[in-house]
C-alpha positions as semicolon CSV with decimal commas, in nm:
position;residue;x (nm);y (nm);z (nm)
1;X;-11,389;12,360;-3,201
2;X;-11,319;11,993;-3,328
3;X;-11,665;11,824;-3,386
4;X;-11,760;11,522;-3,193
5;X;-11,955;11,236;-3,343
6;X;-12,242;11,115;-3,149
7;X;-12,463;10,828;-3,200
8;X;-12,837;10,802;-3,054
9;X;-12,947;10,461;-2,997
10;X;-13,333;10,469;-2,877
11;X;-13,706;10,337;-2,995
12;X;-13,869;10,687;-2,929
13;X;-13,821;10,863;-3,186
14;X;-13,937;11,185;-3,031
15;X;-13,655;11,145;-2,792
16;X;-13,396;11,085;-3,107
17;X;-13,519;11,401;-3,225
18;X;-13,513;11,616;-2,918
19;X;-13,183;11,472;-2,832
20;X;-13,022;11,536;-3,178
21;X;-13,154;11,899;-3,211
22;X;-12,955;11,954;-2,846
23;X;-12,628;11,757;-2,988
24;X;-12,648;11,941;-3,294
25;X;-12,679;12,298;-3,107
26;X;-12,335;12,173;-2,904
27;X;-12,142;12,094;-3,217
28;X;-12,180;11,740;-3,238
29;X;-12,246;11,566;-3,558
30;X;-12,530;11,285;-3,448
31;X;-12,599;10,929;-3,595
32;X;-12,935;10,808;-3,499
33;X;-13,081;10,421;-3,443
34;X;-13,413;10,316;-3,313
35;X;-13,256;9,980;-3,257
36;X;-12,979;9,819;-3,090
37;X;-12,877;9,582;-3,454
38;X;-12,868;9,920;-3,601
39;X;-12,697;10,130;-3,377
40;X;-12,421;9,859;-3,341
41;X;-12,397;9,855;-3,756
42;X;-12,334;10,253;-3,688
43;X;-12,123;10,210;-3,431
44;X;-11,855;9,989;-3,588
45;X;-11,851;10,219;-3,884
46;X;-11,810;10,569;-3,760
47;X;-11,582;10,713;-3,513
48;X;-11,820;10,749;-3,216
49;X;-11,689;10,955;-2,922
50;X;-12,003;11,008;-2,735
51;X;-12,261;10,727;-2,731
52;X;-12,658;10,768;-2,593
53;X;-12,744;10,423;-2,535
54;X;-13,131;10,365;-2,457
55;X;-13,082;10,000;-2,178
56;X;-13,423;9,877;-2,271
57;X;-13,423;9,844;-2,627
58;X;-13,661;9,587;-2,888
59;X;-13,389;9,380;-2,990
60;X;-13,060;9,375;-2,837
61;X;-12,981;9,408;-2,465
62;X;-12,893;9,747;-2,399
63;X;-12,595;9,603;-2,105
64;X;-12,462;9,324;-2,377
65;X;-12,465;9,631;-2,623
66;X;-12,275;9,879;-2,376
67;X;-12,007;9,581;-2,314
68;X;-11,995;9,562;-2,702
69;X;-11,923;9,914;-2,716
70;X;-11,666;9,962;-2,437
71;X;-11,461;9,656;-2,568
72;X;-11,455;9,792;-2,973
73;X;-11,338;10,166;-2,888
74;X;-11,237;10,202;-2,489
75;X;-11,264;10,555;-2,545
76;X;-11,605;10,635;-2,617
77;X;-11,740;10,766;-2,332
78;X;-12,117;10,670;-2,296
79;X;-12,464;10,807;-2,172
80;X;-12,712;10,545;-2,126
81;X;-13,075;10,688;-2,099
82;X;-13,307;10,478;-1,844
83;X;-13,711;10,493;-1,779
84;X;-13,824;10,543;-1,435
85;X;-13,708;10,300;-1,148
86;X;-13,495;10,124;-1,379
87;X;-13,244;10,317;-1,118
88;X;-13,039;9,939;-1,073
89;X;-12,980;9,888;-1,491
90;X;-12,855;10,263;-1,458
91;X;-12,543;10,140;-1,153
92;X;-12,526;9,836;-1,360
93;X;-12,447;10,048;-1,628
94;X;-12,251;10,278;-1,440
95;X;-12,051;9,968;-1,318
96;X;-11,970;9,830;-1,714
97;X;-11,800;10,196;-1,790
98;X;-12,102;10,452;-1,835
99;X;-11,995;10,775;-1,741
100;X;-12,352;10,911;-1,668
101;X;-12,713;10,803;-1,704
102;X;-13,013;11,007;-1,762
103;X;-13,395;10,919;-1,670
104;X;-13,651;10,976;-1,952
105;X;-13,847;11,212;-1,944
106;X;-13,467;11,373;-2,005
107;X;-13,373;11,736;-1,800
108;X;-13,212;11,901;-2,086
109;X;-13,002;12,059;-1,795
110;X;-12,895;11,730;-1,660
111;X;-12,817;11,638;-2,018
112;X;-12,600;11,965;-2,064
113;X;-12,394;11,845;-1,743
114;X;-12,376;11,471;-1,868
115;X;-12,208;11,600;-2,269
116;X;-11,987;11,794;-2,041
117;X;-11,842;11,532;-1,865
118;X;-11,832;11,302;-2,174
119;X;-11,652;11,625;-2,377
120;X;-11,429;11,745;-2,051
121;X;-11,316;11,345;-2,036
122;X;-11,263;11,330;-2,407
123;X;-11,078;11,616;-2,408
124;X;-10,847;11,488;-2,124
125;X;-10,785;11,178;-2,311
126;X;-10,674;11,392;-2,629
127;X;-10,482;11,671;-2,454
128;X;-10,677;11,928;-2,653
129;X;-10,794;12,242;-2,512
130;X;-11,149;12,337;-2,547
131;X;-11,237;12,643;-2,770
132;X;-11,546;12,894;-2,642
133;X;-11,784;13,022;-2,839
134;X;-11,886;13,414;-2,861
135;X;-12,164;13,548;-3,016
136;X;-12,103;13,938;-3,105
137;X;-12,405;14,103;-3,222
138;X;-12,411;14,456;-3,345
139;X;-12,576;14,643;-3,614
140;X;-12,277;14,777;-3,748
141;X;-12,101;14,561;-3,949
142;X;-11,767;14,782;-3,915
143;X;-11,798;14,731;-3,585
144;X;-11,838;14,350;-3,598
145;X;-11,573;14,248;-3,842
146;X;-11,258;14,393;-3,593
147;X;-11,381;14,229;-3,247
148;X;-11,423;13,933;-3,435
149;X;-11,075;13,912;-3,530
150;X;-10,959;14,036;-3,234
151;X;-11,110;13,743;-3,018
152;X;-11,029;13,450;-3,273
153;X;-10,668;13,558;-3,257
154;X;-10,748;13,529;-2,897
155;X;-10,825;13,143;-2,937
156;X;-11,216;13,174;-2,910
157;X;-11,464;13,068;-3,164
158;X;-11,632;13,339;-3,295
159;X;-11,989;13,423;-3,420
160;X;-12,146;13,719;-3,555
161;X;-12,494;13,897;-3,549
162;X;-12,668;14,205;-3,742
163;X;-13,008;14,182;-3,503
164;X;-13,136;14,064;-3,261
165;X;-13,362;13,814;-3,414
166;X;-13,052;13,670;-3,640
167;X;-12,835;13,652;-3,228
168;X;-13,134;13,483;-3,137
169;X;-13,168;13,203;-3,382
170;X;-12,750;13,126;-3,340
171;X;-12,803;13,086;-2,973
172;X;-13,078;12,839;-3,050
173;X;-12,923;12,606;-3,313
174;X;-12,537;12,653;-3,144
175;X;-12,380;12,641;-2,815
176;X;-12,306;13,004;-2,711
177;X;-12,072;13,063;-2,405
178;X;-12,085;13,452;-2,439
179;X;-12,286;13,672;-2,586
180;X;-12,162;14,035;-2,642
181;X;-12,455;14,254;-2,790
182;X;-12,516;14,630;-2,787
183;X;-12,803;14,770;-2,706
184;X;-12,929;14,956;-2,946
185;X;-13,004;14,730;-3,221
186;X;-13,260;14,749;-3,525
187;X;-13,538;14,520;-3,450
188;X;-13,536;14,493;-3,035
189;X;-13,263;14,559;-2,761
190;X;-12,948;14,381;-2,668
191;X;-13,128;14,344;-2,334
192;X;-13,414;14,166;-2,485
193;X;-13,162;13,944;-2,656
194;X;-12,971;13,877;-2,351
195;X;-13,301;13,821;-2,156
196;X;-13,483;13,566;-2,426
197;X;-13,104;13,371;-2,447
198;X;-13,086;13,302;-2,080
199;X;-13,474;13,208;-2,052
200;X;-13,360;12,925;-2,272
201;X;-12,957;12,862;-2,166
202;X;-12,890;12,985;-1,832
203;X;-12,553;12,889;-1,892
204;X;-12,448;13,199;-2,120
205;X;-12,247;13,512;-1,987
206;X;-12,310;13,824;-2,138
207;X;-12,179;14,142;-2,192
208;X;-12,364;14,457;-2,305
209;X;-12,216;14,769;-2,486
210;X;-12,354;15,102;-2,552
211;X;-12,243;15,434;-2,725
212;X;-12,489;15,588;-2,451
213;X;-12,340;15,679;-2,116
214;X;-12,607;15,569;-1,943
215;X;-12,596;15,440;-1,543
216;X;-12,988;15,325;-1,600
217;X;-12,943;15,109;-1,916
218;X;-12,616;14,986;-1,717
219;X;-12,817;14,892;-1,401
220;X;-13,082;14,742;-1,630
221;X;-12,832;14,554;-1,781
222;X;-12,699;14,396;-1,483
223;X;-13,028;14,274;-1,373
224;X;-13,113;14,137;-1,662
225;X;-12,815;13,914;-1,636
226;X;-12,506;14,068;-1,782
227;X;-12,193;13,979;-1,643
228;X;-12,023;14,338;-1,732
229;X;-12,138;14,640;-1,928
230;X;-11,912;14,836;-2,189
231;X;-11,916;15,206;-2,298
232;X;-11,909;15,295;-2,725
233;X;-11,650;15,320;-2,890
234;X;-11,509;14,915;-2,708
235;X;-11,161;14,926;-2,615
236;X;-11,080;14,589;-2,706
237;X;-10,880;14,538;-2,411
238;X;-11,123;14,593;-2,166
239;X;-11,355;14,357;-2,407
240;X;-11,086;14,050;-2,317
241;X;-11,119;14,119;-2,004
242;X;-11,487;14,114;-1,947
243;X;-11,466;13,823;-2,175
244;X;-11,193;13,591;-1,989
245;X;-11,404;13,699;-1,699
246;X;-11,688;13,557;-1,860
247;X;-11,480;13,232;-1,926
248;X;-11,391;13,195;-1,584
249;X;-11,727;13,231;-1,413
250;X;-11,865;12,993;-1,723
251;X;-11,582;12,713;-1,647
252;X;-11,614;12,750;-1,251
253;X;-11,988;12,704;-1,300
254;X;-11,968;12,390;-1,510
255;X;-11,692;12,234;-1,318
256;X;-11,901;12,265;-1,036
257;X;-12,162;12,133;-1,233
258;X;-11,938;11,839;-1,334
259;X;-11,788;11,756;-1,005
260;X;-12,215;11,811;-0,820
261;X;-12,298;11,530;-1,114
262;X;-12,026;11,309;-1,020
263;X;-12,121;11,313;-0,690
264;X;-12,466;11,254;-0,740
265;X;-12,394;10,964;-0,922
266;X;-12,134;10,829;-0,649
267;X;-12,386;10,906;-0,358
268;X;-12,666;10,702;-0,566
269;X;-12,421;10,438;-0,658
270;X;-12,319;10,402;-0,238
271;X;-12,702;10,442;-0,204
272;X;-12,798;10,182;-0,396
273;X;-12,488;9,910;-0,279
274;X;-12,636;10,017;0,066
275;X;-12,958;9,950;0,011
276;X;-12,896;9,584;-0,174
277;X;-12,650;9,491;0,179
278;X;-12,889;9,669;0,388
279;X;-13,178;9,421;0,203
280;X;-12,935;9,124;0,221
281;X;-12,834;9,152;0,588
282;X;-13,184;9,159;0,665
283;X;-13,269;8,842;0,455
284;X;-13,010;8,708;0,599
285;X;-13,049;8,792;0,989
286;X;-13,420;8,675;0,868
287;X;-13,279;8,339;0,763
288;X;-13,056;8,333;1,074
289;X;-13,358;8,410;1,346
290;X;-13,542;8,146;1,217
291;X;-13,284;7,881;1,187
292;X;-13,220;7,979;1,532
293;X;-13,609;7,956;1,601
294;X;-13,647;7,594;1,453
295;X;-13,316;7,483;1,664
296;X;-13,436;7,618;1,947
297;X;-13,748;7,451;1,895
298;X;-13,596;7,124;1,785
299;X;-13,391;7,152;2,108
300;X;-13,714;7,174;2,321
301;X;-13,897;6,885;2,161
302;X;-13,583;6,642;2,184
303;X;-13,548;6,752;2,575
304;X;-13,942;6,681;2,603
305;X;-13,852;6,324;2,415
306;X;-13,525;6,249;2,696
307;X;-13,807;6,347;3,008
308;X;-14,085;6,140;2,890
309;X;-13,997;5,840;3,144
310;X;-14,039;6,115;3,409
311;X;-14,334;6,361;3,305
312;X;-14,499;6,014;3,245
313;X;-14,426;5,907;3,626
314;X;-14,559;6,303;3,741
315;X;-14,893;6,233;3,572
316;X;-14,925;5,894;3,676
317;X;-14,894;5,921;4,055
318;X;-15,219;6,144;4,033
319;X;-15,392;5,913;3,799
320;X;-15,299;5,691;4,036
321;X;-15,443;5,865;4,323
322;X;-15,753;5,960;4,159
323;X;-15,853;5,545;4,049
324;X;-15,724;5,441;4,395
325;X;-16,025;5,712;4,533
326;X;-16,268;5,571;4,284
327;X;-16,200;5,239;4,397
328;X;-16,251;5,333;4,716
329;X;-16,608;5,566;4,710
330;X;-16,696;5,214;4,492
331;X;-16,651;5,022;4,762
332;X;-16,827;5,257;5,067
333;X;-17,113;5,279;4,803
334;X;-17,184;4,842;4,787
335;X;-17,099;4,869;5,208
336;X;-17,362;5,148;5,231
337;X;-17,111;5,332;5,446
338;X;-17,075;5,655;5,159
339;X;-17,122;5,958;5,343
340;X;-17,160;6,319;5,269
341;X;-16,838;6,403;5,429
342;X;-16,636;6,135;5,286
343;X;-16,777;6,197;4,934
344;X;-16,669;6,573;4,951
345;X;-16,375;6,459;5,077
346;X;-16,269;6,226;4,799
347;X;-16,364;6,480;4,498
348;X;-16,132;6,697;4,703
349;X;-15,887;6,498;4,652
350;X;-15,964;6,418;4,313
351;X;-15,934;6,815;4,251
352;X;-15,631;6,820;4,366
353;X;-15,518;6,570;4,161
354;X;-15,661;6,705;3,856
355;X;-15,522;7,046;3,895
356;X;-15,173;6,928;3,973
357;X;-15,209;6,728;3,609
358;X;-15,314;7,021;3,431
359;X;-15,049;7,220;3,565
360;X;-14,810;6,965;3,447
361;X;-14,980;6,970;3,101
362;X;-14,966;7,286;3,084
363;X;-14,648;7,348;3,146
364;X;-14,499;7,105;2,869
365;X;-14,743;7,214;2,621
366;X;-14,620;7,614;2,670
367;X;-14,228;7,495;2,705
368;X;-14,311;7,301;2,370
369;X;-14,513;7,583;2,152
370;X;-14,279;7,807;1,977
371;X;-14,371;8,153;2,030
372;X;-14,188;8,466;1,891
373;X;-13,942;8,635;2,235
374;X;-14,116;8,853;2,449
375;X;-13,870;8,991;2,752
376;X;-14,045;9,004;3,099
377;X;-13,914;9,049;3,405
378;X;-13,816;8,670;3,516
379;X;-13,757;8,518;3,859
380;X;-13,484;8,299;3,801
381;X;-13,601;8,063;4,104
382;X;-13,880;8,028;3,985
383;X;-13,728;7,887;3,615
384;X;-13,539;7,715;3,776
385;X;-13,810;7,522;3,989
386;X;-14,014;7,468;3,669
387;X;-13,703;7,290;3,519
388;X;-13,726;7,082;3,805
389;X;-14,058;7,024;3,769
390;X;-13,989;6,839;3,473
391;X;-13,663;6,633;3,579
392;X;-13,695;6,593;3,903
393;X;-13,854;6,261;3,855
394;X;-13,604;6,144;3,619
395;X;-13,301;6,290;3,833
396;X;-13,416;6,046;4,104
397;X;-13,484;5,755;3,883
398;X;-13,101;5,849;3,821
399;X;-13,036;5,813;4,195
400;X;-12,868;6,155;4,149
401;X;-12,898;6,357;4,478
402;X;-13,019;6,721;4,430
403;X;-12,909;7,029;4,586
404;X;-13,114;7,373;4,593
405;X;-12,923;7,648;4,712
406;X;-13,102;7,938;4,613
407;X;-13,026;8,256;4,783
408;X;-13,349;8,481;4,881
409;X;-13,410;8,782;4,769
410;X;-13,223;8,755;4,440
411;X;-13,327;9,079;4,206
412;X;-13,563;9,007;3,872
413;X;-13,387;9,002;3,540
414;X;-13,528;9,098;3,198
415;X;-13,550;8,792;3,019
416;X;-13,773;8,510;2,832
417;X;-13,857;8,275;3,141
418;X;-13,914;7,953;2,863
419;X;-13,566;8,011;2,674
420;X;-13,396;8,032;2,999
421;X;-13,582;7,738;3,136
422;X;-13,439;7,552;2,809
423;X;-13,086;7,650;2,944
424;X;-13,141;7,491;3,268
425;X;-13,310;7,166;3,117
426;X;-12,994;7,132;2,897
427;X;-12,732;7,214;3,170
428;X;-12,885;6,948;3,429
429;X;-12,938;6,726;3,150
430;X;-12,570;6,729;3,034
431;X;-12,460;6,657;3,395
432;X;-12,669;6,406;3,473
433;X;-12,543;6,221;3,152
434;X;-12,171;6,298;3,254
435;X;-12,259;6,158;3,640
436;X;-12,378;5,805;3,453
437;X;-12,061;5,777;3,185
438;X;-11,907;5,809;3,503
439;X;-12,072;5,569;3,692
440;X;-12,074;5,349;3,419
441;X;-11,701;5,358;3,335
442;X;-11,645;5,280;3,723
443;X;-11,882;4,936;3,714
444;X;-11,726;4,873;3,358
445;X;-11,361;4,914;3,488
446;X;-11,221;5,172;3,255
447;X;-11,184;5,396;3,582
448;X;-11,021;5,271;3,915
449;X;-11,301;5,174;4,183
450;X;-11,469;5,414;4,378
451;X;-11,657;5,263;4,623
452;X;-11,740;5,604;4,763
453;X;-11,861;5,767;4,455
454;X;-12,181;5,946;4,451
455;X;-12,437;6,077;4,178
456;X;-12,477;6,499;4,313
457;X;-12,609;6,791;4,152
458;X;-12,591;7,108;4,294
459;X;-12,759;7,407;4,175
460;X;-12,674;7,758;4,348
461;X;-12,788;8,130;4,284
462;X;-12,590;8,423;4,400
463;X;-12,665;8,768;4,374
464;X;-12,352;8,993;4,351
465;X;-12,453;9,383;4,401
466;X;-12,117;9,469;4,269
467;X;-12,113;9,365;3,915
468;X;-12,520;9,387;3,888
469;X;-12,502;9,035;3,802
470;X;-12,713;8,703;3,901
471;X;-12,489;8,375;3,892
472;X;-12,696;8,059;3,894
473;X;-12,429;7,736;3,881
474;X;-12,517;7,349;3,832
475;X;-12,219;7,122;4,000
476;X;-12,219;6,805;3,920
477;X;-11,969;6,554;3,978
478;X;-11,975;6,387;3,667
479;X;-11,693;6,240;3,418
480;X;-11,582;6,619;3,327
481;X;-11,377;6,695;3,001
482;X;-11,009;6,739;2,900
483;X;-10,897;7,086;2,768
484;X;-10,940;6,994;2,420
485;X;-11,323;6,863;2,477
486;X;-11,354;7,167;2,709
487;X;-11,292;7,407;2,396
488;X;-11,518;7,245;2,142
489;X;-11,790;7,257;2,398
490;X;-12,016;7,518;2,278
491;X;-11,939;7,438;1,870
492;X;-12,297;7,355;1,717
493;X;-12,325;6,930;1,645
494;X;-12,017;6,863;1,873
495;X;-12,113;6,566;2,127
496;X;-11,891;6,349;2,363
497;X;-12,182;6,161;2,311
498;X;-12,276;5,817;2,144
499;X;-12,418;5,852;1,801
500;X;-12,800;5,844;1,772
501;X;-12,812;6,018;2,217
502;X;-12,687;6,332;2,137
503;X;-12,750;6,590;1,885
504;X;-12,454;6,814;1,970
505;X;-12,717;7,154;2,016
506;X;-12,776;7,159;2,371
507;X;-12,513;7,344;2,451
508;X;-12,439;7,573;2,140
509;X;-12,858;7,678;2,158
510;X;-12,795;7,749;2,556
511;X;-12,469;7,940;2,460
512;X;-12,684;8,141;2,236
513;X;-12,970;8,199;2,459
514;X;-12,756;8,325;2,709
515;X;-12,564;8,586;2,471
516;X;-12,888;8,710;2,381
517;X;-12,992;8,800;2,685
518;X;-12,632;9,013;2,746
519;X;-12,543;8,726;2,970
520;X;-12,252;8,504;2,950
521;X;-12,127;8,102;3,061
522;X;-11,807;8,028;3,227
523;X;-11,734;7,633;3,217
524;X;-11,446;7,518;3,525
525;X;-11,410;7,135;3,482
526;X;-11,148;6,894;3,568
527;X;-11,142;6,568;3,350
528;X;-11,266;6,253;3,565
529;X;-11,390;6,452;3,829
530;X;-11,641;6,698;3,742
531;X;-11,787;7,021;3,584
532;X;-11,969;7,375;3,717
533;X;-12,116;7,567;3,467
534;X;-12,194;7,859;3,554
535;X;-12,457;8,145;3,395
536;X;-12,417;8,509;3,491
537;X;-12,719;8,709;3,373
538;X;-12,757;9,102;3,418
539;X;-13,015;9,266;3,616
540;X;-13,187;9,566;3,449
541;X;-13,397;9,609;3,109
542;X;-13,378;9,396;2,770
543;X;-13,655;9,510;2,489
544;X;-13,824;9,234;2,285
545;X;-13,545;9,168;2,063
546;X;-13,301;9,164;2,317
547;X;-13,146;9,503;2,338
């Protein structure tokens, strides 16, 4: 069996020593460094075919090292050894051309299956075969010396026993695939042997022999853990037999070994690439919700900014109202002509006022706060009047004639009411600033007169049972778009308008909006004499985050 040299790079020098007494028992002859200068003065000198690299290590970086390593011999295959959770060095490593890693405090079976791999690989490499090792233990030499000769002709490495104590101390300080013992020996039984070897390597095959023709001793055998029991005086061809047999079940057992390692460390390796673009698509979609939050929110407080002219005019008329009373009960009071009825008559009034105010006010100020999305059902009417609400004023300051026609008894959606009142602020904001490029390009004369031309939006909800969908569409009869402008439309910071009136969102956040709530917007526009957008929403359930 051709000896492999094997260098242990690692601080602990407990962990040296355990790990060199297991090398050593496998046939390796081991190097040993407690530190990375060290082991890399070792490594350039000797042959290494197997290297234990330690990643965290007092002096040298145990990755920089294992790049070191790979690039001066290609062939060593290498073992690094990593403390707990330091599971993402151990893929690194994995990654740089480890062919196994082992976490501390080390599984000497895991460490079995690791050499394995290395050896199997090496030996691939080489084109050698591998050589097993028998132990044949007997207390009669004359019956040792022939099998021995017999099975090394055979191509097997061969060791040889008196007792069971001498067996014993072989398996312990030398790999052992198969151990053929009688059972009669001088100091304890070949079962006791076979017993106290696979308490320590479970690994080993035996194979028991006996001058006694006994069916007890060969049941005992067998449940000991004997692969095959032989009768005295061994033919030596049944031996090979039991032996290949042995072989076999050995190399099925640590190819299966091999190939349940490999895919351990495949399955962690996909586990742990999941887990880093399972944590970066969720930083990410983080990072996306809330750069859709702040445009959203942006979008609401530049809409508040273009309807200050008219929420200013909606609280004013009732300010108005309220110091035109005032003046009033001011007056009756220096006539003497106040009375009881008039007085509760005025603070009526005054109510009134007050409450309309504060519903005003309180409308803007919940458009305006930005709150996380919570799905209720939604009457679209009803968003739709509140978006009115808010430009109605400025729509007739416009001198833009409004249309309602909402159809009654249109189902509820699922749905955040204030996103999809943002939608409608934007869509009758865009056409009432297409009606006046319109208008303005008529007066201006870069469009032929039209003495007829009028300023009209028209807003209309259907209800179609078939489809399960609700269509709500704003008309307007503005300055439309060519094809081209039509297909930019929805791109984020595009705007057919003047630099420093248009921030190029409206549309892109209201396109988003509407996707979210499994909704879509169909745009039919003709350039010079208008546009219909039009929003078709689904009826039926959406959860919290839009699903």
């Amino acid at each position: 069996m051709k000896t492999r040299k094997v260098l242990i790079v690692d601080d602990d020098q407990l962990t040296r020593e355990q790990l060199s007494r297991e090398l050593k028992r496998q046939y390796c002859e081991v190097f040993l460094a407690g530190d990375g200068q060290s082991g890399l003065e070792i490594f350039a000198r000797e042959e290494i075919n197997i290297l234990l690299l330690d990643v965290k290590l007092p002096d040298v970086d145990g990755l920089e090292f294992l790049k070191q390593a790979k690039e001066l011999r290609p062939n060593c295959e290498i073992i690094v050894v990593t403390g707990y959770g330091s599971e993402e060095v151990a893929i690194q490593s994995l990654r740089r051309g480890a062919i196994d890693y082992l976490e501390k405090p080390i599984k000497f079976e895991e460490l079995g299956a690791s050499l394995g791999r290395a050896q199997e690989k090496l030996a691939q490499k080489e084109e050698m075969s591998f050589k097993n090792s028998i132990l044949v233990v007997d207390d009669d030499t004359a019956v040792l010396r022939p099998i021995k000769r017999f099975l090394e002709k055979e191509g097997y490495e061969v060791m040889t026993a008196e007792n069971g104590k001498d067996g014993l101390a072989i398996i312990e300080n030398n790999k052992i695939d198969v151990l053929v013992t009688d059972i009669n020996l001088g100091d304890m039984s070949g079962i006791e042997v076979l017993q106290n070897a696979k308490k320590r390597y479970q690994d080993i095959e035996g194979i028991v022999a006996t001058g006694e023709k006994d069916e007890a001793l060969a049941i005992e055998s067998l449940r000991a853990g004997a692969l095959d029991y032989l009768n005295k005086p061994i033919n030596l061809d049944e031996l090979l037999i039991s032996v290949r047999k042995a072989v076999d079940n050995i190399n099925l057992n640590r190819n299966r070994l091999y190939r349940s390692r490999e895919l351990k460390i495949s399955s962690e390796i996909i586990a742990k690439m999941n887990e880093e673009l399972e944590r970066r698509i969720e930083e990410r979609s983080k990072e996306l919700t809330q750069t859709q939050t702040q445009l959203f929110q942006t979008s609401k407080l530049a809409t508040l900014g273009e309807m200050s002219a008219g929420l200013a005019h909606e609280i004013n008329q009732p300010l108005g109202g309220i110091a035109l009373i005032c003046a009033n009960i001011k007056k009756s009071i220096e006539r003497g002509k106040l009375s009881e009825k008039m007085l509760l008559e005025d603070v009526a009034d005054i109510e009134k006022s007050i409450k309309r105010m504060t519903r005003i006010i309180q409308h803007i100020r919940t458009f305006a706060r930005q709150d996380a999305l919570r799905f209720i059902e939604v009457n679209l009417a009803e968003t739709l009047q509140s978006a009115m609400s808010l430009l109605g004023e400025q729509l007739r300051l416009h001198e833009i004639e409004v249309v309602l026609d909402i159809a009654p008894d249109i189902p509820k959606i699922s749905g955040e009411p204030f996103q999809l009142e943002q939608v409608w602020i934007n869509l009758i904001t865009n056409a009432r600033d297409a009606m006046d490029e319109r208008e303005l390009k008529i007066k201006d004369g870069r469009l032929p007169p039209q003495p007829d031309y009028q300023k009209k939006l028209t807003i209309a909800q259907v209800y179609d049972p078939t489809t399960k969908m609700v269509q709500v569409s704003f008309t307007d009869t503005g300055i439309g778009l060519s094809p081209a402008k039509k297909a930019k439309m929805f791109e984020p910071f595009w705007t057919t308008k003047e630099v420093g009136k248009g921030s190029g969102l409206g549309l892109s956040i209201s396109f988003g909006i509407i996707e979210n709530h499994k909704g879509k917007i169909e745009v039919e526009t003709i350039e010079g004499q208008g546009t219909t957008m039009s929003v078709f929403l689904p009826i039926g359930g959406i959860d919290d985050a839009g699903n």
